[in-house]
C-alpha positions in Angstrom: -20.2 -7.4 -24.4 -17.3 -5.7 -22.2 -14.8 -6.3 -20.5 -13.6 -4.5 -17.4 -10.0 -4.2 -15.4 -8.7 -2.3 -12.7 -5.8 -2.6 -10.0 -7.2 -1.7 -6.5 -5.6 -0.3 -3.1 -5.7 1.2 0.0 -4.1 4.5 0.7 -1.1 2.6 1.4 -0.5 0.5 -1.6 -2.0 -2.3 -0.2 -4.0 -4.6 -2.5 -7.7 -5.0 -1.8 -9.6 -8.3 -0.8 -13.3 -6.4 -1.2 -15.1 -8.2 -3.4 -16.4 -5.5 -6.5 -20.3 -6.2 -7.0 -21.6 -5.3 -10.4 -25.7 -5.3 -11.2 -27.9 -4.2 -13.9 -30.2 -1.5 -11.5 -33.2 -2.5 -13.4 -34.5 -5.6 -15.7 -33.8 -4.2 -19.4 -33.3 -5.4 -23.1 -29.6 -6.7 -23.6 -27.4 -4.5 -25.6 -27.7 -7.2 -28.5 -31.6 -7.0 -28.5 -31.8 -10.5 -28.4 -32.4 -10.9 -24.6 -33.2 -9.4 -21.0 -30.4 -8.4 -18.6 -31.5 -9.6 -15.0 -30.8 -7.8 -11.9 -28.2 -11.2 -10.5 -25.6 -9.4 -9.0 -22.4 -10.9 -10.3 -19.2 -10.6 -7.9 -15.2 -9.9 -8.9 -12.2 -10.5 -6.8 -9.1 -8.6 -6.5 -5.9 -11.2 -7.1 -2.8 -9.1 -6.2 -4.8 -5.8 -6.5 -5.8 -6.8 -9.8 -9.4 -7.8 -11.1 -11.1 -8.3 -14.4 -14.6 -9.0 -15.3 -16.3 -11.6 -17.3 -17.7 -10.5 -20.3 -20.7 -8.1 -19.4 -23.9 -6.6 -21.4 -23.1 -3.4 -22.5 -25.5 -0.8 -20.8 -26.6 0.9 -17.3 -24.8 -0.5 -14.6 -24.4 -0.4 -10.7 -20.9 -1.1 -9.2 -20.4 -1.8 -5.2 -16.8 -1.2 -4.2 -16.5 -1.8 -0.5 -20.2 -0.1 0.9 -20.2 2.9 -1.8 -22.5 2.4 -4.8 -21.5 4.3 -8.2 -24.1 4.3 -11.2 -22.5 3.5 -14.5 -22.7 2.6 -18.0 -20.8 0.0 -19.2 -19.7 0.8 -23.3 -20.1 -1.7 -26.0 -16.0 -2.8 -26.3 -14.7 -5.3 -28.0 -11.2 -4.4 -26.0 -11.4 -4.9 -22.3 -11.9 -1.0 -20.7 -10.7 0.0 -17.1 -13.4 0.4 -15.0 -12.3 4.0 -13.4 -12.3 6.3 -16.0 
């Protein structure tokens, strides 16, 4: 299980009210083997330009920021992980 960060603005500093819309992009195992990861898409807020995730099963990911869709993989961490990099 992760957890992810990030501080988010606009091209002017501003912070962001978009909510940031993470899914698995297909039913799989869990990371721990002991379950399956569904494809719920779980939403994260910004609170001053600052958001962090819940815990969430290591493994491919999708992550919605505004309408663009990025494809990633989420590491096994036991230290929370920004999500840019």
């Amino acid at each position: 299980m992760t957890v992810l960060f990030d501080r988010v603005s606009d091209i002017a500093g501003a912070t962001e009210h978009t909510p940031i819309v993470f899914w698995a992009p297909e039913l799989r195992e869990s990371d721990s083997g002991d379950g399956i990861v569904t494809l719920q898409h779980h939403s994260v807020y910004a609170e001053n330009g600052e958001f962090t995730t819940p815990d969430m099963d290591a493994g491919p990911a999708v992550v919605q920021i505004g309408v663009r869709q990025y494809q990633i993989t989420i590491p096994e961490s036991p230290d929370p992980i920004r999500l840019w990099p």
